[in-house]
C-alpha positions as CSV (number, residue, x, y, z in Angstrom):
1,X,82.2,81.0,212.2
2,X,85.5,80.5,210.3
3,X,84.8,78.2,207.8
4,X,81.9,78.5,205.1
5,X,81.1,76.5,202.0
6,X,79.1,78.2,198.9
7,X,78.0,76.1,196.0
8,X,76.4,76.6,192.7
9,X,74.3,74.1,189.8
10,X,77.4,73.8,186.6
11,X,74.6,74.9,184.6
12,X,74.1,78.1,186.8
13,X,77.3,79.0,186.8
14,X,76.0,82.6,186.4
15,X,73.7,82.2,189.5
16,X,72.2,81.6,192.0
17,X,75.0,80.4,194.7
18,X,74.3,78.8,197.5
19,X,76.3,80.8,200.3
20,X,75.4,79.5,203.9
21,X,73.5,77.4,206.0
22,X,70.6,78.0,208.7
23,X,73.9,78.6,211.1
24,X,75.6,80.6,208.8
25,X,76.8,84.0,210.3
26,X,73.8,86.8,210.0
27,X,75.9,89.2,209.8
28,X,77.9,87.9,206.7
29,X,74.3,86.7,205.4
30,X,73.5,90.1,205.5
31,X,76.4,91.6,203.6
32,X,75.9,89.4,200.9
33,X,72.5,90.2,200.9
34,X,71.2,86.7,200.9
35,X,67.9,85.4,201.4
36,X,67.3,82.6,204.0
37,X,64.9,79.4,201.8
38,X,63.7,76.2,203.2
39,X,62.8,74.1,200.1
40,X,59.9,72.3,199.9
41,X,60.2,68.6,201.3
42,X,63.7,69.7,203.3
43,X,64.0,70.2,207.4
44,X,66.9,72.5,206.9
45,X,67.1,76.0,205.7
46,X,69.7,77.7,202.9
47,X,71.0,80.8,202.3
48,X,70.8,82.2,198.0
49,X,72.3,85.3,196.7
50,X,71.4,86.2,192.4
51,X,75.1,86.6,192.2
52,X,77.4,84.2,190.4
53,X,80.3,82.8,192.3
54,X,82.9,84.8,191.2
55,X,81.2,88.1,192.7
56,X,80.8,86.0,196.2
57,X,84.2,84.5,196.0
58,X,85.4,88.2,195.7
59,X,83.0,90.1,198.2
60,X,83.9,87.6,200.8
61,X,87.7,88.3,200.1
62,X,86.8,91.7,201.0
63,X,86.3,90.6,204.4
64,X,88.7,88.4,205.0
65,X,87.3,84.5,203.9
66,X,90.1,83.0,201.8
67,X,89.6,80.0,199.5
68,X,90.7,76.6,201.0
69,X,89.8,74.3,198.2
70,X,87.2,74.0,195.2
71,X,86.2,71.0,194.0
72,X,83.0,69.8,191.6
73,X,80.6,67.0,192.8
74,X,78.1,65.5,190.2
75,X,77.2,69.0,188.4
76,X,77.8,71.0,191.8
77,X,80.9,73.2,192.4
78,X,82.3,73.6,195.7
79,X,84.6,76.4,197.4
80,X,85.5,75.9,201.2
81,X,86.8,79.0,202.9
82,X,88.6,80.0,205.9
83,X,88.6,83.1,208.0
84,X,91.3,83.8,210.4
85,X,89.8,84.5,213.9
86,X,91.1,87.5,215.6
């Protein structure tokens, strides 16, 4: 999975960030050490680390994810990355 989007509340800024879906890579799930959720009242499942952005954004540099674009919707921020496939 090359591409992943994580996302955070403006007013969390400090955490939690949303980091993957119910597709999402386990393995990167794992390294992050996130925690798969399925909100109440939603058929899809989320993946939510305690960190703030920043320490995703630089964890996932680590392993090769590189920042495409950021953007803010409503009172969401954004980052889409990219990972080069071998």
């Amino acid at each position: 999975m090359p591409y992943m989007l994580i996302s955070t509340q403006i007013r969390l800024e400090n955490g939690p960030t949303n980091v993957g879906d119910e597709y999402s890579d386990p393995a990167v799930m794992n390294y992050l050490g996130a925690r798969k959720t399925t909100m109440l009242g939603n058929n899809f499942s989320e993946y939510h680390v305690d960190d703030p952005p920043r320490l995703v954004l630089d964890k996932l540099e680590k392993i090769g994810f590189r920042v495409l674009t950021m953007t803010g919707v409503g009172q969401t921020l954004v980052w889409c990355l990219h990972k080069e496939t071998e």
